[in-house]
mmCIF file of the N, C-alpha and C atoms, coordinates in Angstrom:
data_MODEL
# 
_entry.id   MODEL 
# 
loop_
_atom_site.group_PDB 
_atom_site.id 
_atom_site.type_symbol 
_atom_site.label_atom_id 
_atom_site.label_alt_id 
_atom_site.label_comp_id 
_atom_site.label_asym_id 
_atom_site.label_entity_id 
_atom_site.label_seq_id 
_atom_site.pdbx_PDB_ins_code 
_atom_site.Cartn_x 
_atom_site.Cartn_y 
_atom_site.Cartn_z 
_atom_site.occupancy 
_atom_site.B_iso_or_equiv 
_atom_site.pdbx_formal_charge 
_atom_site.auth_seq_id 
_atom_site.auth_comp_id 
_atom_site.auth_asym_id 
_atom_site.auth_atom_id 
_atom_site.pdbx_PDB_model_num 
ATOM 1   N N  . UNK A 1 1  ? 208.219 255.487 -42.570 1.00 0.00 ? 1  UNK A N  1 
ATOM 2   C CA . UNK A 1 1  ? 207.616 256.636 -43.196 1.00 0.00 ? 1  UNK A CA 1 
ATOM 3   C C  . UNK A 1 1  ? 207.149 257.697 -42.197 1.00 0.00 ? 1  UNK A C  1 
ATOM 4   N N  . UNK A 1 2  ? 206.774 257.855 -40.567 1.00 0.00 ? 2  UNK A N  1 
ATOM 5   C CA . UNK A 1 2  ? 206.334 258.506 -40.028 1.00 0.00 ? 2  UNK A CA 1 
ATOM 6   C C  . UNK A 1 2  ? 207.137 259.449 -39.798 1.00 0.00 ? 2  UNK A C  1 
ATOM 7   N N  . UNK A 1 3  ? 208.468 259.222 -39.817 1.00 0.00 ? 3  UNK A N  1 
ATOM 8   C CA . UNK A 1 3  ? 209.195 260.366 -39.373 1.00 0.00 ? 3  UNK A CA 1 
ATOM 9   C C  . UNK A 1 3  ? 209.810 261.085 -41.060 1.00 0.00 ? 3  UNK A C  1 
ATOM 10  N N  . UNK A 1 4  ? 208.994 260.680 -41.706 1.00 0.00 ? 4  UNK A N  1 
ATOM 11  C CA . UNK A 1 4  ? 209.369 261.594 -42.912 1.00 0.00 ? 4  UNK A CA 1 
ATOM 12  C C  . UNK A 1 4  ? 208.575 263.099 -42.845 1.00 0.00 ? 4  UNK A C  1 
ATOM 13  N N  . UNK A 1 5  ? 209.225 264.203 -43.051 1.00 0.00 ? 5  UNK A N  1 
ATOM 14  C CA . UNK A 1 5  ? 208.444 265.603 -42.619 1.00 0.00 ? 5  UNK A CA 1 
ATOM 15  C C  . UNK A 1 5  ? 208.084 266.244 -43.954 1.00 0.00 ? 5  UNK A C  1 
ATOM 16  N N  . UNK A 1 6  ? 209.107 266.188 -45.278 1.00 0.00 ? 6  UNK A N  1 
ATOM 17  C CA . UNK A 1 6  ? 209.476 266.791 -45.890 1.00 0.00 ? 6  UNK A CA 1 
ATOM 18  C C  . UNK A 1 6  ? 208.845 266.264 -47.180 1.00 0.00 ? 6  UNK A C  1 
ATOM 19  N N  . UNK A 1 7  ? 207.733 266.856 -48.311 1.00 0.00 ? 7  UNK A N  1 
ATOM 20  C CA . UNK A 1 7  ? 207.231 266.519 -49.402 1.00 0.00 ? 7  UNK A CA 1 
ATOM 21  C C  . UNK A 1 7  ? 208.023 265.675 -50.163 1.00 0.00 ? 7  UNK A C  1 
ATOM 22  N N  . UNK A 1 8  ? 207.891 264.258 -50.964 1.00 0.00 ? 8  UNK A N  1 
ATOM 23  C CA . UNK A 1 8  ? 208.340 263.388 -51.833 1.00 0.00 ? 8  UNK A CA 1 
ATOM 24  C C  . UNK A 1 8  ? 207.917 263.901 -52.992 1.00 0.00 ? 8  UNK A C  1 
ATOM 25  N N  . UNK A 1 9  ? 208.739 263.741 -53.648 1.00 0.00 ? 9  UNK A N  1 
ATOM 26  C CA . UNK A 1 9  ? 208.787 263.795 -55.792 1.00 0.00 ? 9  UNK A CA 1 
ATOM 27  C C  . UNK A 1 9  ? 209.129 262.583 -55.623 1.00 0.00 ? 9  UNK A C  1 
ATOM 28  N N  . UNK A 1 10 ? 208.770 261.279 -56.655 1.00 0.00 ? 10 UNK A N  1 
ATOM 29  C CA . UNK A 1 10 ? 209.325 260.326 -57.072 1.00 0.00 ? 10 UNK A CA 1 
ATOM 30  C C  . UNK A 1 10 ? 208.924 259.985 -58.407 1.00 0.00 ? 10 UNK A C  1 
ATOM 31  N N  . UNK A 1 11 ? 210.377 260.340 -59.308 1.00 0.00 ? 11 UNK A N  1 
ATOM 32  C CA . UNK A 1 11 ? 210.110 260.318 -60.503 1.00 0.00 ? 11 UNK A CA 1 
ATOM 33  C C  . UNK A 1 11 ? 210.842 258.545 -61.608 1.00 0.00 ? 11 UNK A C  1 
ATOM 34  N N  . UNK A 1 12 ? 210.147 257.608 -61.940 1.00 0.00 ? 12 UNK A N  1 
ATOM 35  C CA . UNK A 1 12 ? 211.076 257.091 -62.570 1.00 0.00 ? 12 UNK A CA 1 
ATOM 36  C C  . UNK A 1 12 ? 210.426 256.646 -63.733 1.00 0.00 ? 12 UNK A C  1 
ATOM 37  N N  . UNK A 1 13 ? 211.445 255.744 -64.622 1.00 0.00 ? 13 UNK A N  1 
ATOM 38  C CA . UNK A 1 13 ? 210.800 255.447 -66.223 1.00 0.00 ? 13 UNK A CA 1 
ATOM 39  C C  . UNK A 1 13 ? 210.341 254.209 -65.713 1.00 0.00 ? 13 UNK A C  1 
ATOM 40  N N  . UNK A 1 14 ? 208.929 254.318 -66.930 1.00 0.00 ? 14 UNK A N  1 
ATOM 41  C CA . UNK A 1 14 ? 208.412 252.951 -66.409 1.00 0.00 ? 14 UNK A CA 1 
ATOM 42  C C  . UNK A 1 14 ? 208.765 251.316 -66.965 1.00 0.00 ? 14 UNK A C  1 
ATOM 43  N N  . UNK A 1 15 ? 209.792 251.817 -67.616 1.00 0.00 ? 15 UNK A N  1 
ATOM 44  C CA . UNK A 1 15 ? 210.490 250.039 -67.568 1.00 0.00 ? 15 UNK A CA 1 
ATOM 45  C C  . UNK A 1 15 ? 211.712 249.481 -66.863 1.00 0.00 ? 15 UNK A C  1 
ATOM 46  N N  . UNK A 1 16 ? 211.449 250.636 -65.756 1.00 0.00 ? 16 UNK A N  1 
ATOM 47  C CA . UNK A 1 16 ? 212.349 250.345 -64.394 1.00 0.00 ? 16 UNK A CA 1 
ATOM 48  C C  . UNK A 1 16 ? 211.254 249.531 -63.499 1.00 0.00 ? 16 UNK A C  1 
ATOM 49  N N  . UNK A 1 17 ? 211.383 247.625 -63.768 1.00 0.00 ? 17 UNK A N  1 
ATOM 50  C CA . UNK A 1 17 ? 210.381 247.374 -63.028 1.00 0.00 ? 17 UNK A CA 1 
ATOM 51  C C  . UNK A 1 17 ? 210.252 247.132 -61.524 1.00 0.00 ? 17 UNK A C  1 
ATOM 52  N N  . UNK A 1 18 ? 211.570 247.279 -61.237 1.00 0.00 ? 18 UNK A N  1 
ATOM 53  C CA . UNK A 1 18 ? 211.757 247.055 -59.709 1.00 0.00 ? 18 UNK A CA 1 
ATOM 54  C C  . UNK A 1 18 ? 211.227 247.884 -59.544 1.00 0.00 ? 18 UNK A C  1 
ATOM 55  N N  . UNK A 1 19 ? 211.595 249.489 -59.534 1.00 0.00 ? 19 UNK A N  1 
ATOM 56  C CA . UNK A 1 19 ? 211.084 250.497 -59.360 1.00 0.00 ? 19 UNK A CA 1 
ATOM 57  C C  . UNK A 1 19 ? 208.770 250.636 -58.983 1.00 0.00 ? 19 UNK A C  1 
ATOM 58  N N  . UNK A 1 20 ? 208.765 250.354 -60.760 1.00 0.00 ? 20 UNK A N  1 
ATOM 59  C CA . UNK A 1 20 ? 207.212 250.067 -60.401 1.00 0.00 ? 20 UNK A CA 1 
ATOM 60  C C  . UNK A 1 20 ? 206.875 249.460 -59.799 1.00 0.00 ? 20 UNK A C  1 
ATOM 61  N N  . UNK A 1 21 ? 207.196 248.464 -59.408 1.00 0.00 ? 21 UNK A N  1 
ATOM 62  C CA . UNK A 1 21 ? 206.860 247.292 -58.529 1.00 0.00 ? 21 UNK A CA 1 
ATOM 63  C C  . UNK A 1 21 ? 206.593 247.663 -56.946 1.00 0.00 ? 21 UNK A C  1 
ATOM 64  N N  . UNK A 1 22 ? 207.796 248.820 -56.706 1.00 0.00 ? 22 UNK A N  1 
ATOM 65  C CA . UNK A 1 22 ? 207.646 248.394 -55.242 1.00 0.00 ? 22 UNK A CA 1 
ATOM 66  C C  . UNK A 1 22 ? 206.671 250.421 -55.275 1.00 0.00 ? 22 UNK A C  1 
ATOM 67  N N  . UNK A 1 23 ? 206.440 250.692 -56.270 1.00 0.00 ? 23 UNK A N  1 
ATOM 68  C CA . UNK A 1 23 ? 206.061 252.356 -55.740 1.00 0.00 ? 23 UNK A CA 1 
ATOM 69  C C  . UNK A 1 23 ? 204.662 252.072 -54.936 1.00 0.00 ? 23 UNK A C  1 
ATOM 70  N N  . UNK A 1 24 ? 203.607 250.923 -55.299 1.00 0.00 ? 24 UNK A N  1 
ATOM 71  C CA . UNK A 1 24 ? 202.164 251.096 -54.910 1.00 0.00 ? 24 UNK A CA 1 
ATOM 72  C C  . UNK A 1 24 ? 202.603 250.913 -53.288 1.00 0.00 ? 24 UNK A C  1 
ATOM 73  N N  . UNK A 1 25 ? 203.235 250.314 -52.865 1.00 0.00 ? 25 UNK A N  1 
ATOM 74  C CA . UNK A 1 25 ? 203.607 249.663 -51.710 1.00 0.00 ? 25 UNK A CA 1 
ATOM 75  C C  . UNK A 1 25 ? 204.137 251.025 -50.920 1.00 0.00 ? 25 UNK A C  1 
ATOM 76  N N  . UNK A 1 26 ? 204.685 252.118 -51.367 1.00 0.00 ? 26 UNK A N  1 
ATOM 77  C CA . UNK A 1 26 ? 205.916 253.536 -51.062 1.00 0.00 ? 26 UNK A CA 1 
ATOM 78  C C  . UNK A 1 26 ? 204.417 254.475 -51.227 1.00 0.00 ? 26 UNK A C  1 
ATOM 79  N N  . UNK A 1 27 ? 203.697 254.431 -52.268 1.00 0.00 ? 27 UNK A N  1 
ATOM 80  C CA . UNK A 1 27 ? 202.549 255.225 -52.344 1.00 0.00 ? 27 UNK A CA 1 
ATOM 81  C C  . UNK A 1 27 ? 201.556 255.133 -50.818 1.00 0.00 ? 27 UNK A C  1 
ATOM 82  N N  . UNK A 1 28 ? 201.286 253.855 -50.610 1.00 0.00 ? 28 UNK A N  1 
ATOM 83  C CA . UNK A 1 28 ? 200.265 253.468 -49.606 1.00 0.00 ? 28 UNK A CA 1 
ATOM 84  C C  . UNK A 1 28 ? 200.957 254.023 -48.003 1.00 0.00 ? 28 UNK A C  1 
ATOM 85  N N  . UNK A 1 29 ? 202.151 253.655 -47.907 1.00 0.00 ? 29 UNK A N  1 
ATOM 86  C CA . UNK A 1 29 ? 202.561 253.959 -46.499 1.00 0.00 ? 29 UNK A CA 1 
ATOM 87  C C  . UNK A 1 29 ? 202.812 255.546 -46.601 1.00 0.00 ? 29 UNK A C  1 
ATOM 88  N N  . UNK A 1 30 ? 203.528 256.096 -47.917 1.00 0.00 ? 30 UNK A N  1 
ATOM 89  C CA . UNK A 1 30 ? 203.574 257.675 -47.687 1.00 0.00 ? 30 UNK A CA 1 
ATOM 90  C C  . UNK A 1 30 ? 202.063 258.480 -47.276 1.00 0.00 ? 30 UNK A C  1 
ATOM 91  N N  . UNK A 1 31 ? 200.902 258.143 -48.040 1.00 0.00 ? 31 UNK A N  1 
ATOM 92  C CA . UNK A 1 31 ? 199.642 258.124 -48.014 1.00 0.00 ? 31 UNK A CA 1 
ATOM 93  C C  . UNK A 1 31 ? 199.023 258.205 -46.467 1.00 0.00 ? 31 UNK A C  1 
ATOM 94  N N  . UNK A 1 32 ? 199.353 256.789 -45.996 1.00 0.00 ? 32 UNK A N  1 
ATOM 95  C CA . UNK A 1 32 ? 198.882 256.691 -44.167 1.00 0.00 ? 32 UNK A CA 1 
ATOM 96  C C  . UNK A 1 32 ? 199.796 257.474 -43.701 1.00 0.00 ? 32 UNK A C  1 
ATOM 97  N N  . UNK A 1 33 ? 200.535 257.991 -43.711 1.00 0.00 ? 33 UNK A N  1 
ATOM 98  C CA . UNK A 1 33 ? 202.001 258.411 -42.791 1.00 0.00 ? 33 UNK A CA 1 
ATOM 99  C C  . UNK A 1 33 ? 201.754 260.269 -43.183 1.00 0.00 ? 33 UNK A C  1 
ATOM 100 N N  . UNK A 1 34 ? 200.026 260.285 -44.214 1.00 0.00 ? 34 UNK A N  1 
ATOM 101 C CA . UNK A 1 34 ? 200.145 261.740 -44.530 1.00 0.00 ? 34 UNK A CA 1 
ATOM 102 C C  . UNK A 1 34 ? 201.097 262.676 -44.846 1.00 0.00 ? 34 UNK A C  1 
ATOM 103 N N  . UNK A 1 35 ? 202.063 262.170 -45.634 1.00 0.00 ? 35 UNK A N  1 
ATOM 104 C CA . UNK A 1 35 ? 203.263 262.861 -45.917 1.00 0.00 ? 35 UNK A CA 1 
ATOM 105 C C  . UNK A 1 35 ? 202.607 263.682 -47.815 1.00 0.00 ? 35 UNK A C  1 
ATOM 106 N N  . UNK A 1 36 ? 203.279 264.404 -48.014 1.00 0.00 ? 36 UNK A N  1 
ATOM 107 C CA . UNK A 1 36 ? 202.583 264.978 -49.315 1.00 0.00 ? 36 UNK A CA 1 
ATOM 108 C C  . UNK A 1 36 ? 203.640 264.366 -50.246 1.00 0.00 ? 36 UNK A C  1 
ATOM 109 N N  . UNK A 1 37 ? 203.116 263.657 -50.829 1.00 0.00 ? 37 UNK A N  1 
ATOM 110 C CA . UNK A 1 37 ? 203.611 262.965 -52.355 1.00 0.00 ? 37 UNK A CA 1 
ATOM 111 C C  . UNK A 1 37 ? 202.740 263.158 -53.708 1.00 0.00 ? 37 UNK A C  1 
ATOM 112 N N  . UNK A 1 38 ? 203.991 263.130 -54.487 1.00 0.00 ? 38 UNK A N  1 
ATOM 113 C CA . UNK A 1 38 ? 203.319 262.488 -56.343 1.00 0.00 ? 38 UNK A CA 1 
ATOM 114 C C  . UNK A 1 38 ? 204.588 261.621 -56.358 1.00 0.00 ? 38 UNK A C  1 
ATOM 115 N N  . UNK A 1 39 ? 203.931 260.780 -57.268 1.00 0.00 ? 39 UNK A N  1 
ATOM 116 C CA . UNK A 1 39 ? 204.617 259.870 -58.165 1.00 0.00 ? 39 UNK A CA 1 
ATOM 117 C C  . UNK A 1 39 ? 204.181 259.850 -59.612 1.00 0.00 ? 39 UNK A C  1 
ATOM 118 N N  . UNK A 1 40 ? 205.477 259.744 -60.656 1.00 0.00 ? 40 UNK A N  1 
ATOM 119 C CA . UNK A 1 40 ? 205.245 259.806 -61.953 1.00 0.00 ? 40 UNK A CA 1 
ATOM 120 C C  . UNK A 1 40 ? 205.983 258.837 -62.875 1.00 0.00 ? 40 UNK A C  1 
ATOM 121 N N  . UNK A 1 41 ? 205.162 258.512 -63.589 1.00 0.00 ? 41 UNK A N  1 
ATOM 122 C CA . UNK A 1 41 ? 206.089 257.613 -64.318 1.00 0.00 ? 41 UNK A CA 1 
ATOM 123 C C  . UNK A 1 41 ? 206.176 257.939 -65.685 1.00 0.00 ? 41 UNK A C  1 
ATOM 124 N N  . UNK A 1 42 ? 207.120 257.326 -66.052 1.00 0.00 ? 42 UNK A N  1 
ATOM 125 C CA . UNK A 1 42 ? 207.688 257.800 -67.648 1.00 0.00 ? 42 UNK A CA 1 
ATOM 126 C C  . UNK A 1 42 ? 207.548 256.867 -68.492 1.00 0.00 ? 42 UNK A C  1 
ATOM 127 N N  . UNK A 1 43 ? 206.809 255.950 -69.418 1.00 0.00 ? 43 UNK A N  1 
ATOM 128 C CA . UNK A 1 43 ? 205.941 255.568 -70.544 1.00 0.00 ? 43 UNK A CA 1 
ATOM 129 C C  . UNK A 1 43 ? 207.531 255.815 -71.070 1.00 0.00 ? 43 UNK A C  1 
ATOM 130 N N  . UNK A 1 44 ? 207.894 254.260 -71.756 1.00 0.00 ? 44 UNK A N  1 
ATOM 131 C CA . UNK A 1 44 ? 209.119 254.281 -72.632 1.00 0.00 ? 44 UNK A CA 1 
ATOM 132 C C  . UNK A 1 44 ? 210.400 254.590 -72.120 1.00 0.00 ? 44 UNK A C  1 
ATOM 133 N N  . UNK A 1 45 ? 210.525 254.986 -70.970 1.00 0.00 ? 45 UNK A N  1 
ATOM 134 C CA . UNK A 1 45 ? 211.855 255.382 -69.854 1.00 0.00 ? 45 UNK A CA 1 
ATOM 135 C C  . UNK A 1 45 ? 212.370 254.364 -69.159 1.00 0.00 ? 45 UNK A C  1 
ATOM 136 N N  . UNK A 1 46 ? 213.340 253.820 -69.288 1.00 0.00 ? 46 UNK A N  1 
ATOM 137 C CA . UNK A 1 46 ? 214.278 253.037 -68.255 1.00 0.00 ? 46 UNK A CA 1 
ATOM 138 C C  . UNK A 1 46 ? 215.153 254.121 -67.018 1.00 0.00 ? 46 UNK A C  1 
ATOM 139 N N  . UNK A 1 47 ? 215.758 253.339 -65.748 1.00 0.00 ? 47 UNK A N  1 
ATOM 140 C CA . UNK A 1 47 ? 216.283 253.889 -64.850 1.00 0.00 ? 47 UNK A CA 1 
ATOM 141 C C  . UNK A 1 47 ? 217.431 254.786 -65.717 1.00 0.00 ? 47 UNK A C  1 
ATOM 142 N N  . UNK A 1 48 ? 217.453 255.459 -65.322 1.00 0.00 ? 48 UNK A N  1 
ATOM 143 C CA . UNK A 1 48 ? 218.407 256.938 -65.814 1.00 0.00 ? 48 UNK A CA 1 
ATOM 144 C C  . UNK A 1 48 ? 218.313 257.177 -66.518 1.00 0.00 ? 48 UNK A C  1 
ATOM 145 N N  . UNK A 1 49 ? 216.828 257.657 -66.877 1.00 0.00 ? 49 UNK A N  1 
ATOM 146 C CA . UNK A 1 49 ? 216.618 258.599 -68.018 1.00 0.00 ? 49 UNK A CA 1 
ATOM 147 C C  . UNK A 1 49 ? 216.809 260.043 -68.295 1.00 0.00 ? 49 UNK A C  1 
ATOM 148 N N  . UNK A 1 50 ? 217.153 259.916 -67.226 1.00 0.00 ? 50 UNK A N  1 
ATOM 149 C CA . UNK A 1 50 ? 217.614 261.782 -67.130 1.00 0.00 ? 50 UNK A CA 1 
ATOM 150 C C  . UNK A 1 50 ? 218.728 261.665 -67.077 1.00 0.00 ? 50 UNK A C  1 
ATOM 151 N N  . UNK A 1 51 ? 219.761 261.039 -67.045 1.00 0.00 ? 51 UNK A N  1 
ATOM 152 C CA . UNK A 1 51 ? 220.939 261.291 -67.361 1.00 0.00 ? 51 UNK A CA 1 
ATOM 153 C C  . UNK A 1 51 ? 221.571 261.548 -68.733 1.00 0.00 ? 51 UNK A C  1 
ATOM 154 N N  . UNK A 1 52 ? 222.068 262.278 -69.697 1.00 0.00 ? 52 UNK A N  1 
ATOM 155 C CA . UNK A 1 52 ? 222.220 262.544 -70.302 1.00 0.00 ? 52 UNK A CA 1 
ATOM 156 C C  . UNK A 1 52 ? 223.627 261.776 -70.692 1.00 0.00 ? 52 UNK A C  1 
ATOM 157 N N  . UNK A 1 53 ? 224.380 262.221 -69.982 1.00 0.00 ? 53 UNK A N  1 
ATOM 158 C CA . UNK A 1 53 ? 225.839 261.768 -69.905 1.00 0.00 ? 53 UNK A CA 1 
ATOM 159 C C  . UNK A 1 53 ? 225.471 259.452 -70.134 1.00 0.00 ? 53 UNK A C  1 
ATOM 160 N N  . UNK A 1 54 ? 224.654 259.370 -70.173 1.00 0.00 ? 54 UNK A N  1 
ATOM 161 C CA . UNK A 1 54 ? 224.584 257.284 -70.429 1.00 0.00 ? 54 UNK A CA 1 
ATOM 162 C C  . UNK A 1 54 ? 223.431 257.865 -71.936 1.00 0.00 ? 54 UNK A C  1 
ATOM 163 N N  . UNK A 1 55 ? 223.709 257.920 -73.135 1.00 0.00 ? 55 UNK A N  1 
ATOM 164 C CA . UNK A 1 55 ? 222.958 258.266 -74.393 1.00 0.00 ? 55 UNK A CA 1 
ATOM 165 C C  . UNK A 1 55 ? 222.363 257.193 -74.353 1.00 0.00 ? 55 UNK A C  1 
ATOM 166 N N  . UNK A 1 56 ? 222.439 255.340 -73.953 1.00 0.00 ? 56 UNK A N  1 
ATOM 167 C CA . UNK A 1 56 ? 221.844 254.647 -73.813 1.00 0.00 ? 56 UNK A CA 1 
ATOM 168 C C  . UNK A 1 56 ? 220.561 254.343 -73.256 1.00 0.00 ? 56 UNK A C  1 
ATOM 169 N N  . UNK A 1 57 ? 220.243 255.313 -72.297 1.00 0.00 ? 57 UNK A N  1 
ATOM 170 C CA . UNK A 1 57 ? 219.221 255.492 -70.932 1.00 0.00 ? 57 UNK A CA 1 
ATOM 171 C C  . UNK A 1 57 ? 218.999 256.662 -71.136 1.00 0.00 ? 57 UNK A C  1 
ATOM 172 N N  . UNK A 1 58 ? 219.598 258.024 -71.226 1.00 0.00 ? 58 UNK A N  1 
ATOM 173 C CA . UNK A 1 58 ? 218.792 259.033 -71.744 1.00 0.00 ? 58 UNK A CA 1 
ATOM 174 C C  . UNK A 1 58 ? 217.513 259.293 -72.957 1.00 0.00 ? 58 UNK A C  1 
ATOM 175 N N  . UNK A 1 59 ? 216.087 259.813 -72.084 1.00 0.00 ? 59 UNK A N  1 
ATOM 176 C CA . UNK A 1 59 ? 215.274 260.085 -72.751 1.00 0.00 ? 59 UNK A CA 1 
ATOM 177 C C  . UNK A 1 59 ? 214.731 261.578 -72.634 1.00 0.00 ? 59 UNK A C  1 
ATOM 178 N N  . UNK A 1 60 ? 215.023 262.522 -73.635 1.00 0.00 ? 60 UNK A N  1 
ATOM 179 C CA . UNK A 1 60 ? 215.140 263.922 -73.711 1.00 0.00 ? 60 UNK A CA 1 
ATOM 180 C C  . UNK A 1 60 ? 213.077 264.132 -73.195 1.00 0.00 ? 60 UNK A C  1 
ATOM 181 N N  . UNK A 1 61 ? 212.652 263.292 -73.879 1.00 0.00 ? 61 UNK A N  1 
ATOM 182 C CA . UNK A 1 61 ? 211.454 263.743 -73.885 1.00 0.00 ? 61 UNK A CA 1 
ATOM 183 C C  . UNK A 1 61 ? 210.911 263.710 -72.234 1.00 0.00 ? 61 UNK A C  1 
ATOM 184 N N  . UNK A 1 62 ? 211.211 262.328 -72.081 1.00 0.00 ? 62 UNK A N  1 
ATOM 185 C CA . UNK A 1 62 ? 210.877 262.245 -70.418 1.00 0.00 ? 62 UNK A CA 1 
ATOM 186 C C  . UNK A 1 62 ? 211.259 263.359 -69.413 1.00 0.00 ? 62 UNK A C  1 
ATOM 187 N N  . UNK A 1 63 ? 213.033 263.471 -69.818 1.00 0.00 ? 63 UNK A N  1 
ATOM 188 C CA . UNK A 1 63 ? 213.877 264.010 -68.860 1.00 0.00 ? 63 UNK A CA 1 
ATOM 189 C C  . UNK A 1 63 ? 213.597 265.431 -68.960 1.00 0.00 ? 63 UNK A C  1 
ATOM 190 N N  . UNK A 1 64 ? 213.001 266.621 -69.979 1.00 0.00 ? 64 UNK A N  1 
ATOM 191 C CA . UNK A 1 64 ? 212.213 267.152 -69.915 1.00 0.00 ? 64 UNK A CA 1 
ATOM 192 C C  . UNK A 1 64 ? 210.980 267.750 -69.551 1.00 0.00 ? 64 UNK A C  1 
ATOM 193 N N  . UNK A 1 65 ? 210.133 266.548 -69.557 1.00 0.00 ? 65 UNK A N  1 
ATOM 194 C CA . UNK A 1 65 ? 208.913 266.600 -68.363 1.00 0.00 ? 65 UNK A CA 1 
ATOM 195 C C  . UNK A 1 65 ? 209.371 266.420 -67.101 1.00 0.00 ? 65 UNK A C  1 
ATOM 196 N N  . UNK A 1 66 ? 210.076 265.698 -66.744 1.00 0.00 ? 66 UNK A N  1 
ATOM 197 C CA . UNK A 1 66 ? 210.604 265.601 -65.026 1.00 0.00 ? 66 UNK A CA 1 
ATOM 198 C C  . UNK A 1 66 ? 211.533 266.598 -64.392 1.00 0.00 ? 66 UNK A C  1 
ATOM 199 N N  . UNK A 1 67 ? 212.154 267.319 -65.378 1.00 0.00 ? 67 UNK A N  1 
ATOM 200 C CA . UNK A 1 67 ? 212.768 268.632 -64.734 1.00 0.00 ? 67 UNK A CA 1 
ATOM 201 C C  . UNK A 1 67 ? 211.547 270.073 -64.743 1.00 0.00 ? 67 UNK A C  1 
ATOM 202 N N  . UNK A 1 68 ? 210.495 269.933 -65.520 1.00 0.00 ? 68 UNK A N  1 
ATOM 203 C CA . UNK A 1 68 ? 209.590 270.890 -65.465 1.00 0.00 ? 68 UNK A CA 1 
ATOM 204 C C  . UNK A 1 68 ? 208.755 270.192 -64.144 1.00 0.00 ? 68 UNK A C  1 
ATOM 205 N N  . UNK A 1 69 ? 208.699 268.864 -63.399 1.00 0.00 ? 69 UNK A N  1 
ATOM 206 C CA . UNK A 1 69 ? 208.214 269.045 -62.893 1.00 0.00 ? 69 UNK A CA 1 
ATOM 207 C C  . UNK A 1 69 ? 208.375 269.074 -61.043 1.00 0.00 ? 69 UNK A C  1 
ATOM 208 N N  . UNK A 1 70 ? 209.633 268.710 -61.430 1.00 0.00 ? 70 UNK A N  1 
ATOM 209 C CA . UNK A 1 70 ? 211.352 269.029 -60.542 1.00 0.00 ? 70 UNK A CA 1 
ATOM 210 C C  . UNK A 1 70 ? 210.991 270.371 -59.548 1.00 0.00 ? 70 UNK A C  1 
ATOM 211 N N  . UNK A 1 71 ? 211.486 271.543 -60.777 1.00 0.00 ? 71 UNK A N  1 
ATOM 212 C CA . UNK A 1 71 ? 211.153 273.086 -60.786 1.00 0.00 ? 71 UNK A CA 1 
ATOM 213 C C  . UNK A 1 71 ? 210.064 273.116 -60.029 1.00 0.00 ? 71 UNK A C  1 
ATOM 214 N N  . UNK A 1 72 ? 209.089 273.140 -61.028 1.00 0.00 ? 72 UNK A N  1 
ATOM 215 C CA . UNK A 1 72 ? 207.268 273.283 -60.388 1.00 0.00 ? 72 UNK A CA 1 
ATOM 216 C C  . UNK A 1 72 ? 207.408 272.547 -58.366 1.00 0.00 ? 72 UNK A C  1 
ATOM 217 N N  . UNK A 1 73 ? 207.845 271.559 -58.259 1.00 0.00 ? 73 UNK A N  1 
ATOM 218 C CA . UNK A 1 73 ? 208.114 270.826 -57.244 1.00 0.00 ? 73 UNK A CA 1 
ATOM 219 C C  . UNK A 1 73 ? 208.360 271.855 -55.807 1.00 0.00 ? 73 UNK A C  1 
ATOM 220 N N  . UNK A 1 74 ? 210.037 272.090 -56.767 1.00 0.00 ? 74 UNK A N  1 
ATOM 221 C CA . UNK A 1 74 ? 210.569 273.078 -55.863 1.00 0.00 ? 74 UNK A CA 1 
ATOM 222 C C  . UNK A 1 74 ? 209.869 274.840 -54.975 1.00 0.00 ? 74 UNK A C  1 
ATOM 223 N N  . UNK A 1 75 ? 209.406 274.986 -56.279 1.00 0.00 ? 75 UNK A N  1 
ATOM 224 C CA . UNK A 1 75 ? 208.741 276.365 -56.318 1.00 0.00 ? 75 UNK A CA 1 
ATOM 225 C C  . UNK A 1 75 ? 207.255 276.033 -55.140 1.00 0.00 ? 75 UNK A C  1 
ATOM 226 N N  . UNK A 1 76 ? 206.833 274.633 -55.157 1.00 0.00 ? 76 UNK A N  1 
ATOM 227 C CA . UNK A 1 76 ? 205.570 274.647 -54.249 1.00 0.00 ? 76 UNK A CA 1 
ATOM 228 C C  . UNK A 1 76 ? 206.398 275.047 -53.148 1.00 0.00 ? 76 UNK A C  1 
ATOM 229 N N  . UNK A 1 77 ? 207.264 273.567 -52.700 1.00 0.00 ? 77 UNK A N  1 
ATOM 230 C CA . UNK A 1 77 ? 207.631 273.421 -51.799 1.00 0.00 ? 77 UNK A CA 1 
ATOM 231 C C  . UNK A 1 77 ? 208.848 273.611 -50.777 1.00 0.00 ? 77 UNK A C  1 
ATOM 232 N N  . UNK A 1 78 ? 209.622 273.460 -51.699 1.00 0.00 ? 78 UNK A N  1 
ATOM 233 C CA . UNK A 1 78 ? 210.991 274.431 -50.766 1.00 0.00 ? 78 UNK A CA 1 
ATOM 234 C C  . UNK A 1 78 ? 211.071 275.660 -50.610 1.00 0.00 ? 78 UNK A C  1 
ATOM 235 N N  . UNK A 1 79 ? 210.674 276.543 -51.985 1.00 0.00 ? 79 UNK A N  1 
ATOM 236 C CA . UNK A 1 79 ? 210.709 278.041 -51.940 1.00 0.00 ? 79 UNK A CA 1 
ATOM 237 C C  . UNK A 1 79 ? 209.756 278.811 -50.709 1.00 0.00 ? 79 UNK A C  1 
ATOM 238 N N  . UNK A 1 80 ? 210.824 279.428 -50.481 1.00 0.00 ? 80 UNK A N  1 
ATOM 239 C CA . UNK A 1 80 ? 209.964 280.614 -49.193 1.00 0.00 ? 80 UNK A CA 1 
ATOM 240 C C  . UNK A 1 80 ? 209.248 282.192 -50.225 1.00 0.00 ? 80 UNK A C  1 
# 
């Protein structure tokens, strides 16, 4: 994590449990390593919920909030 420079988004659904499982662990070292993070999770979302194209794993509602917060993301931090 120390040589990470560049702000983290990490967005996933929360019945991706590998996922939850290992974020407190990705939270704590991004945290010491002072890197600027959020993490969010999605209530009712499995892994690829933003994909649209798998109707199985797509969740409009989630994948909605995570591109508004995608955008918002971008606009802090990449935009000059």
């Amino acid at each position: 994590m120390p040589n990470i420079k560049a702000a983290v988004l990490v967005q996933h659904g929360a019945l991706d449990t590998r996922l939850v499982e290992a974020w407190p662990a990705y939270d704590a070292a991004l945290t010491a390593a002072n890197v600027t993070h959020e993490g969010h999770l999605y209530p009712g979302a499995v892994h690829g919920f933003f994909n649209d194209a798998t109707p199985e794993r797509y969740d409009e509602a989630a994948a909605t909030q995570a591109w508004a917060r995608t955008v918002d993301w971008f606009n802090r931090y990449v935009r000059d």
